[in-house]
C-alpha positions in Angstrom: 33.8 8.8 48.6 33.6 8.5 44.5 37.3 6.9 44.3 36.3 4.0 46.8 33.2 3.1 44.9 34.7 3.4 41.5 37.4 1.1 43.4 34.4 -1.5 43.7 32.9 -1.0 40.7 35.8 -2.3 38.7 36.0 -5.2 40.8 32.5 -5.8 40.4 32.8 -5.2 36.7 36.1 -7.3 36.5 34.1 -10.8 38.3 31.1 -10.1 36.0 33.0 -10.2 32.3 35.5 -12.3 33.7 33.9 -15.0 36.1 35.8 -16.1 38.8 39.0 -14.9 40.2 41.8 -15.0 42.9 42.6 -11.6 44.7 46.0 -12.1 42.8 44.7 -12.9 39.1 42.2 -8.8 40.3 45.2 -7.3 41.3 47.3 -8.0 38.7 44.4 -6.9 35.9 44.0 -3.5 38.0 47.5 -3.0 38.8 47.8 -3.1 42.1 48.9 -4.7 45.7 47.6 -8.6 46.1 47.2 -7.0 49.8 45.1 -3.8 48.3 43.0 -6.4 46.4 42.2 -9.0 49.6 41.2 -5.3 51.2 38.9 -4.6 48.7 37.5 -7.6 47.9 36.7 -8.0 52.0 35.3 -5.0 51.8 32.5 -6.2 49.4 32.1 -9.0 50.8 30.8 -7.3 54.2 28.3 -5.8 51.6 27.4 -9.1 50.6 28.2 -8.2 46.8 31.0 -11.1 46.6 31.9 -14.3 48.5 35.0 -16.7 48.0 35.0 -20.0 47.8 38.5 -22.3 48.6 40.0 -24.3 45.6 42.9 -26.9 46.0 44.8 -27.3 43.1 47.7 -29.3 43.1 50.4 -29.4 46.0 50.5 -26.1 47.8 48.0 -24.0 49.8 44.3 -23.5 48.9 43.8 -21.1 46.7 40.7 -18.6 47.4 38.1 -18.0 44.6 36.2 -15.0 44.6 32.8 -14.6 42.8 29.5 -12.2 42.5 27.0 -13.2 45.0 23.0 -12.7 43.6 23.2 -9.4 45.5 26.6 -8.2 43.7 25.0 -9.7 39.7 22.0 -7.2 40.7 24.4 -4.3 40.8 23.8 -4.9 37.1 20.2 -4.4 36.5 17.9 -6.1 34.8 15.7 -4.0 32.8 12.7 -3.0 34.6 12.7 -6.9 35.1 9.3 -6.7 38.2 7.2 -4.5 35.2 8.3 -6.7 32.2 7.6 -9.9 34.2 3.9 -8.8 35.6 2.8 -7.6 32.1 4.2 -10.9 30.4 2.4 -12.7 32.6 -1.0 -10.6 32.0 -1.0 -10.6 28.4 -0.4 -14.6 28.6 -3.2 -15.2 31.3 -5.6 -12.3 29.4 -4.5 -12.4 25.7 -3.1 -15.7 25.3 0.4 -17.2 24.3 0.1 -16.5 21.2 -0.6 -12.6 21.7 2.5 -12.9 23.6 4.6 -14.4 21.0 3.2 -11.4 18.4 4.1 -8.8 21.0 7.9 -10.4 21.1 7.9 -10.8 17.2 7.0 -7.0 17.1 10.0 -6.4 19.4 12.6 -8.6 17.3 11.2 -6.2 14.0 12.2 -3.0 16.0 15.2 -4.1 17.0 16.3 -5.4 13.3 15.3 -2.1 12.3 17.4 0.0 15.0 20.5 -2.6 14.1 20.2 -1.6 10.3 20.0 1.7 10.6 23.6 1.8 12.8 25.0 -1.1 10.5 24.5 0.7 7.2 27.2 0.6 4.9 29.6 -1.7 6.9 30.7 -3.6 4.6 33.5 -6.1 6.3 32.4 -8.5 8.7 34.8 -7.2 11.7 33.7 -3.7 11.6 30.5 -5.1 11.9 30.8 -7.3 15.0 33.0 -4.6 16.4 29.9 -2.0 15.5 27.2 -4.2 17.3 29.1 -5.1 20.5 29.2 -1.4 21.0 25.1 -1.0 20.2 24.6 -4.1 22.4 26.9 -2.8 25.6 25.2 0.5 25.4 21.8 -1.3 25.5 23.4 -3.2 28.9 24.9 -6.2 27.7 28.3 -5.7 28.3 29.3 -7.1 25.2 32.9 -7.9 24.2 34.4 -9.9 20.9 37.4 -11.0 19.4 39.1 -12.9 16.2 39.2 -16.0 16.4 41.1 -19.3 14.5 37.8 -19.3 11.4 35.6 -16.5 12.8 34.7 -14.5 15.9 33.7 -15.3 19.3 31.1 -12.7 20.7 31.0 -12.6 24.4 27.7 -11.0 26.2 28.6 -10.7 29.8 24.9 -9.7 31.3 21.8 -9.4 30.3 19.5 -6.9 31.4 16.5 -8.4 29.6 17.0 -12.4 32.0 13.9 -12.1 34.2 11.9 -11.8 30.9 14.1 -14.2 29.1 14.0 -16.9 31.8 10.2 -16.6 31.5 9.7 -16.6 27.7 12.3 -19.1 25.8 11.0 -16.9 22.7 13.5 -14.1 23.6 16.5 -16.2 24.0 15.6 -17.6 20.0 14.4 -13.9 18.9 18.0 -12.7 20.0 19.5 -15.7 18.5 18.1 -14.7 15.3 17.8 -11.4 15.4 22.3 -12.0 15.4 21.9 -14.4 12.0 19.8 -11.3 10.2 21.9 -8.9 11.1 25.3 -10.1 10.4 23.8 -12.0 7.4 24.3 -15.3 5.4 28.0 -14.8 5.1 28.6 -15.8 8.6 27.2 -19.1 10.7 26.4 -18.0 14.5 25.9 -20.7 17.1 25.3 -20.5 21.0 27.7 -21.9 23.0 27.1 -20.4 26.3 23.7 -19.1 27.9 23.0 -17.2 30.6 19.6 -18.8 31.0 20.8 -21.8 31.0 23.3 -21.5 33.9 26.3 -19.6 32.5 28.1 -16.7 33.6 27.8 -15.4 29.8 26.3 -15.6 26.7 28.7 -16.9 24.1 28.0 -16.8 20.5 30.5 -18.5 17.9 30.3 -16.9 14.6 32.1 -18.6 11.7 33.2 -17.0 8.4 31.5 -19.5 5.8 34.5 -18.5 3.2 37.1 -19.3 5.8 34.9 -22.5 6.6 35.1 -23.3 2.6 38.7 -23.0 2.3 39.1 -24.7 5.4 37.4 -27.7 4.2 38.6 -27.5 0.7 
């Protein structure tokens, strides 16, 4: 039955990039019924990949809020997230911390280097964002970004490394600035949102430092 699971899938997909969402806010995205989205969205639930939750807003009725449950976010894996853990863990306890920290420093260099290679000759800062959201959802991270008022604002919605990154706060800062190499000194990229930290995403604001200039000037 490939039509019901693709059904799913972009429900699942949909509550992953786009947090929490009434049946009506799902249907209306995928074009269809309110009634064919409740189906649906029962229809996970039974599977345990999504549960709903009842908001009041205002006057009027209760509104329900669907969301992933842990069971539906593991329909998008984590990277070999039980092998990464277990060797992180034997190289700290065997090699030491700072073995560790070499090993993810090694990683960041590879990584740099693959980024390069696909970046070359990009010249506008755009095209370049719009180049590395591509590399970065092909590597699992569902990556999305758009213009915005001074700069950009690049939006991660999983990430398949977390097990590791929960672990190792090194990741989280060797992504961070494996982003500032890459798109270079022209721009200033800061956090806002972290998946490690409790968020649905990882959000990272990237200003223009021209457009900042002017903007101050």
């Amino acid at each position: 039955m490939p039509k019901i699971k693709a059904a799913a899938d972009r429900f699942l997909v949909l509550l992953k990039t786009r947090g929490p969402q009434t049946a009506a806010s799902l249907a209306a995205e995928l074009g269809m019924t309110g009634e064919g989205a409740r189906l649906q969205l029962l229809k996970l639930a039974e599977e345990g990949l999504v549960a709903a939750t009842t908001s009041a807003k205002g006057v009027g009725r209760p509104v329900q809020v669907w969301n992933l449950t842990a069971q539906g976010n593991a329909h998008f894996p984590d990277t070999h997230a039980a092998l990464t853990l277990q060797l992180m863990q034997t190289i700290r306890h065997e090699l030491g911390q700072e073995a560790l920290d070499q090993i993810i420093s090694a990683r960041e260099n590879q990584q740099l280097e693959k980024y390069r290679a696909a970046l070359d000759g990009i010249a506008d800062v755009g095209d370049k964002i719009a180049r590395f959201a591509a590399l970065r959802t092909a590597e699992g991270f569902l990556a999305e970004w758009r213009k915005d008022g001074n700069g950009f604002t690049f939006i991660e919605n999983h990430c398949p490394i977390c097990s590791a990154a929960a672990q190792c706060v090194n990741i989280c800062q060797s992504e961070l600035r494996t982003f500032r190499t890459i798109l270079g000194d022209e721009v200033k990229i800061r956090r806002t949102d972290h998946i490690v930290s409790g968020d649905h995403r990882c959000v990272y604001r990237i200003d223009v430092m021209e457009n900042l200039a002017l903007k101050e000037d």
